[in-house]
C-alpha positions in Angstrom: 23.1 7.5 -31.7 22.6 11.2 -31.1 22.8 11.9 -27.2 21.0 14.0 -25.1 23.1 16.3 -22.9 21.5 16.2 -19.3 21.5 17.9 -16.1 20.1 16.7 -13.1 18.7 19.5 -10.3 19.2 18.1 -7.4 21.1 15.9 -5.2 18.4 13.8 -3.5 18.2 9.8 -2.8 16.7 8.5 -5.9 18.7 10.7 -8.3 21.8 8.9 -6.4 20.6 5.7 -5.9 18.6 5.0 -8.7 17.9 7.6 -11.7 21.7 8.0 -12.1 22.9 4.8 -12.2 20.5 4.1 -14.6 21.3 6.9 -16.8 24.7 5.7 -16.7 23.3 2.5 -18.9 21.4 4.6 -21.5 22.4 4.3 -24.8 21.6 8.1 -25.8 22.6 10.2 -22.6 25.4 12.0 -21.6 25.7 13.0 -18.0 27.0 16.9 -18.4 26.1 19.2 -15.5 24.7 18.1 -11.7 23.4 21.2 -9.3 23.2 21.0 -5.3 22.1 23.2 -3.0 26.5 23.4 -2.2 29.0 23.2 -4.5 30.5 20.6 -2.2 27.7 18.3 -2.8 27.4 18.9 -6.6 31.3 17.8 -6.7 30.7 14.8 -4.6 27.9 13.8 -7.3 30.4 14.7 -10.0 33.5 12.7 -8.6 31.4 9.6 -8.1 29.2 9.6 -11.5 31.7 11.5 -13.6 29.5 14.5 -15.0 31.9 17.3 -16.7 30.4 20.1 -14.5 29.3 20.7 -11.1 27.6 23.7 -9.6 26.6 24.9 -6.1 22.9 26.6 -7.5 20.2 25.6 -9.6 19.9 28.6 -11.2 23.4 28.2 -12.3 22.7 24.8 -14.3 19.6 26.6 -16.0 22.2 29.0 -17.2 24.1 26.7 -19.3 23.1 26.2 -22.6 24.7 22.9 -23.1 22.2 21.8 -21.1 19.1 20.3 -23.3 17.3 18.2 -20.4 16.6 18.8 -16.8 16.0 15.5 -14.8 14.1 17.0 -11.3 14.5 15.0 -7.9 13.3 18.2 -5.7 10.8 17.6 -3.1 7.0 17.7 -4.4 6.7 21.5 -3.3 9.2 22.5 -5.2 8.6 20.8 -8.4 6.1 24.0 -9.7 8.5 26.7 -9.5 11.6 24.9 -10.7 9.8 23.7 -13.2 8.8 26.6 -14.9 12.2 28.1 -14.2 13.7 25.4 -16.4 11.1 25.3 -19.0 11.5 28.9 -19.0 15.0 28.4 -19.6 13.8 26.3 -23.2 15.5 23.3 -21.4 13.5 19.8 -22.0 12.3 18.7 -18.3 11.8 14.9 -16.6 9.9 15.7 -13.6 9.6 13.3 -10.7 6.5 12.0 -9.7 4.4 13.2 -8.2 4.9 15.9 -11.0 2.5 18.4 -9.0 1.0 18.9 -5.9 -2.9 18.9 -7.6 -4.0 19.0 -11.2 -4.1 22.9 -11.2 0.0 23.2 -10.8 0.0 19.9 -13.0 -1.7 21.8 -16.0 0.1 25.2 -15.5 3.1 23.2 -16.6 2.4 21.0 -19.3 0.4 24.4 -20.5 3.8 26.3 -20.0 5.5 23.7 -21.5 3.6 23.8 -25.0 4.5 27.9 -24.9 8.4 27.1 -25.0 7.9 24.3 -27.4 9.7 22.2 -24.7 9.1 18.5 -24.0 8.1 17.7 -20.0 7.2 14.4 -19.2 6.6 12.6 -15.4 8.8 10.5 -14.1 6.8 7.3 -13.4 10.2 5.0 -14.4 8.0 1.5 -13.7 5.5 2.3 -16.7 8.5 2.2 -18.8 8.7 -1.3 -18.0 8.1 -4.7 -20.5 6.3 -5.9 -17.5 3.6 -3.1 -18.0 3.5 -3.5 -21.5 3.0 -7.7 -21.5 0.3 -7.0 -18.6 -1.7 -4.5 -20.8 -1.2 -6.9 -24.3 -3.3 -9.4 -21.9 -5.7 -7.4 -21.3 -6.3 -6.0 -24.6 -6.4 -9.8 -26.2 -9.5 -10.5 -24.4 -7.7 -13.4 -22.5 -9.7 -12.1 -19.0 -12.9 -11.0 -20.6 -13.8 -7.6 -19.7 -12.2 -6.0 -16.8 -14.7 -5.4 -14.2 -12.6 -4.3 -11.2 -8.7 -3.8 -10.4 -7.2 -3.4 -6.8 -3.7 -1.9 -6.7 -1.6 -1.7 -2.8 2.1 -0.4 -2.3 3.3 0.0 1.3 6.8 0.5 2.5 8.3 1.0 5.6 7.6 3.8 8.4 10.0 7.0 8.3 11.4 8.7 11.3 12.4 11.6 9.7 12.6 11.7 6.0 11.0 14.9 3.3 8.2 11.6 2.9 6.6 12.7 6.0 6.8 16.2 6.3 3.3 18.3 5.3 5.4 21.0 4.2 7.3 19.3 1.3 4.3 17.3 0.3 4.9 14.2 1.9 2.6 11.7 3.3 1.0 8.0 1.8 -1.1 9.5 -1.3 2.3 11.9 -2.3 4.9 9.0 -2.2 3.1 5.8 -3.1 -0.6 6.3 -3.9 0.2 8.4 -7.1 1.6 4.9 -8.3 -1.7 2.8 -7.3 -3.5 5.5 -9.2 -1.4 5.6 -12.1 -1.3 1.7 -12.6 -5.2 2.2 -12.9 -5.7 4.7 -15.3 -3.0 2.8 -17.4 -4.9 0.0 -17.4 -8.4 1.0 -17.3 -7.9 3.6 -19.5 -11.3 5.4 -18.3 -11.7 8.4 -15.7 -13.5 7.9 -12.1 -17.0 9.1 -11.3 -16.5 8.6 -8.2 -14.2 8.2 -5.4 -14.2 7.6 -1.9 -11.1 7.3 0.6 -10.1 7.3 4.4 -6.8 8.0 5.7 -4.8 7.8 9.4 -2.6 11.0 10.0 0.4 11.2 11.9 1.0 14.2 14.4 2.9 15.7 11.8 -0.3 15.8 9.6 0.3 13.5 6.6 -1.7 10.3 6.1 0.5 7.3 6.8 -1.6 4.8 5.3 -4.8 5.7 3.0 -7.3 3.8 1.6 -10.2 3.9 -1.4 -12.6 2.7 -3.8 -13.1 4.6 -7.2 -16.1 3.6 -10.4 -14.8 4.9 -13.7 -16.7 6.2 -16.5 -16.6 2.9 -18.5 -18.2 0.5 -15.3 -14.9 -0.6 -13.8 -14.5 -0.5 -10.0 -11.2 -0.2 -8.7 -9.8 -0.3 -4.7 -6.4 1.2 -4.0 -4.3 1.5 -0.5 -0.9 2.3 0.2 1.4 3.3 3.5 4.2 4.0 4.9 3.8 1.9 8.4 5.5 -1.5 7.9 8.0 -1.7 10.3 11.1 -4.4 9.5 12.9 -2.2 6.8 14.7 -5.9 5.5 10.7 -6.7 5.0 9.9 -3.2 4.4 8.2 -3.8 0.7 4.8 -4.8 0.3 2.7 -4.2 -3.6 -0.1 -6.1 -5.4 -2.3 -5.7 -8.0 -5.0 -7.8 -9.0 -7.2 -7.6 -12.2 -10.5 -9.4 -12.4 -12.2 -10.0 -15.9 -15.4 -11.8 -16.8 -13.9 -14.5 -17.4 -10.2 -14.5 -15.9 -8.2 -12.8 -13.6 -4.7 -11.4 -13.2 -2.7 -11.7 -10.1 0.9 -10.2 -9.6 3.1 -8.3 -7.4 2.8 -4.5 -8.6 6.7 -5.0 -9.4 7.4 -0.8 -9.2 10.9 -0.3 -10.5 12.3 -3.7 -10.0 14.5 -4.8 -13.0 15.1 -8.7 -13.7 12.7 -11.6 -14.1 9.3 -10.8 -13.3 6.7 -12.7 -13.1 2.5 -12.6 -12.6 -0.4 -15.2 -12.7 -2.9 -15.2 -16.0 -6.0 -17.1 -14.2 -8.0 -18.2 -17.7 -10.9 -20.4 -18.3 -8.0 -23.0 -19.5 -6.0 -23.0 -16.4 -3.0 -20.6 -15.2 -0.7 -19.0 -17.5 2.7 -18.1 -15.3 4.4 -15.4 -17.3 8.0 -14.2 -16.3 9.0 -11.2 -18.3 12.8 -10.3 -18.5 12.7 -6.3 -17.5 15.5 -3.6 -17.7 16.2 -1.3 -15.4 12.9 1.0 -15.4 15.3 4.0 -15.0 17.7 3.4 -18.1 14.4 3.0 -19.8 12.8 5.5 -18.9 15.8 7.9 -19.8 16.1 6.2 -23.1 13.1 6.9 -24.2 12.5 10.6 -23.3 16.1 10.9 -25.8 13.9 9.3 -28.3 11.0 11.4 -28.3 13.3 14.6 -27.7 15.7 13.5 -31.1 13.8 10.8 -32.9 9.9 12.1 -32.3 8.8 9.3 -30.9 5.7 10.1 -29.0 5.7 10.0 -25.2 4.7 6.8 -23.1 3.4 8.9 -20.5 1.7 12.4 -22.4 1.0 15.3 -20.4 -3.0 14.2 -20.6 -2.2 11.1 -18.3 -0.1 13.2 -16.0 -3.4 15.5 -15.8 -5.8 12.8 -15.3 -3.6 10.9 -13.2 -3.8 14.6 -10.8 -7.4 14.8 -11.0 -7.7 11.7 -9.4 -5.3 12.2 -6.7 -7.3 15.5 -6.0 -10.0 13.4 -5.4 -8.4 11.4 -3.4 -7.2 14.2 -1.3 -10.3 16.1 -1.0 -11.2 12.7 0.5 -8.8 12.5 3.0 -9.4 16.1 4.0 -5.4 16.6 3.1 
């Protein structure tokens, strides 16, 4: 299996606690350079993970031509500019999520991307997942009916002091955890909204902590969304749902973002309950895997850049809501 040679831009918490390890399991990734902000840092992240190079500057990584991919962890107001730097530099780019701060920023680089010939795709690691894949092949059998409305929440706990709630690195509710409740909607109703309507409560450092909405979509469906970051017991410091109703069923499950294992949701038929319990990799490995495959094999991308901009276009509805 052809491997991808990767670099990872940044040293934050989810490139160390979670998008790493799981690139350590994929089958077609090598881990070759890591970048901090301090060489120190970079080394640390190259001792414990083993990558064959470490650098103290971004730009420096971008400078190597081994590099083919660029996996980006930066906060959400720096995903734009180092972005286009990398794509600029012809390297291929995973891009957390949120992969913008609106749709305008969101199309500048997909649109920048397609002028370098250069694959970027957004990393939303939990619609990588089986789970995802077994909850659509339900819907699309016509086991529910038609869907008629969805409701997604995700809360987690409150931060003290964390990039999650600061304004100026695009933190706040919508940022961190609403771009998933909005994504798991589009993916499943596969329709864009008409409409939209949402409230929020701010913090005194002016991000919403907790927002909530309702959104119609072009084909009839009626969705409801919330998510926060106010729960308070960090061992109990998880809360996600989503619920699908049909015309003549329902699905009910825990919105199981990135967990890995058995997982399990509710098929309420005409017939009685179906319990399903899907065995799930780790979204992360996945999620690596297959942007290798769609870099070296052609394999088209689970999430395109046209769900990434739809997916924007909602949350810029949902912010204009807000007043964000």
């Amino acid at each position: 299996m052809t491997k991808v040679r990767w670099g990872v831009l940044g040293t934050a918490n989810i490139a160390e606690g979670q998008t790493i390890p799981g690139m350590l399991e994929a089958d077609n990734c090598e881990l070759y350079a890591i970048a901090g902000r301090s060489l120190e840092k970079a080394e640390r992240f190259k001792e414990k993970f083993g990558f064959a190079k470490a650098y103290g500057s971004y730009e420096e990584l971008l400078a190597d031509d081994e590099v083919e991919a660029v996996y980006l962890p930066l906060p959400n107001n720096l995903h734009l500019p180092w972005v286009k730097k990398a794509l600029k530099a012809g390297k291929n780019v995973l891009c957390e999520k949120p992969i913008g701060m609106n749709s305008d920023e969101v199309k500048e680089m997909f649109d920048l991307a397609r002028e370098n010939d250069v694959l970027l795709m957004e990393a939303f690691a939990y619609l990588h997942s089986p789970y995802i894949q077994s909850l659509k092949d339900d819907i699309a059998s016509g086991i529910i009916g038609d869907v008629d409305f969805i409701e997604t929440a995700f809360y987690t706990q409150g931060y003290k002091e964390d990039i999650r709630i600061n304004r100026e690195t695009g933190g706040g509710a919508v940022y961190d955890l609403g771009c998933y409740c909005t994504s798991l909607i589009l993916s499943i109703a596969d329709s864009d909204p008409v409409y939209v309507k949402a409230q929020a409560e701010f913090s005194d450092r002016e991000v919403d902590l907790i927002t909530a909405g309702i959104a119609k979509f072009e084909n009839g469906i009626r969705a409801a969304f919330n998510a926060g970051m106010i729960l308070g017991d960090e061992s109990f410091a998880r809360y996600d749902r989503l619920y699908v109703h049909g015309s003549r069923g329902k699905i009910v499950s825990a919105a199981e973002y990135n967990q890995s294992g058995e997982i399990s949701y509710d098929v309420f038929t005409e017939d009685g309950i179906i319990s399903r319990k899907i065995a799930a990799g780790n979204n992360y490995t996945l999620e690596i895997e297959q942007f290798g495959r769609c870099l070296k094999g052609g394999e088209e991308p689970h999430l395109t850049g046209s769900f990434s901009i739809r997916n924007s276009l909602f949350l810029d509805s949902v912010l204009k809501e807000i007043g964000y």
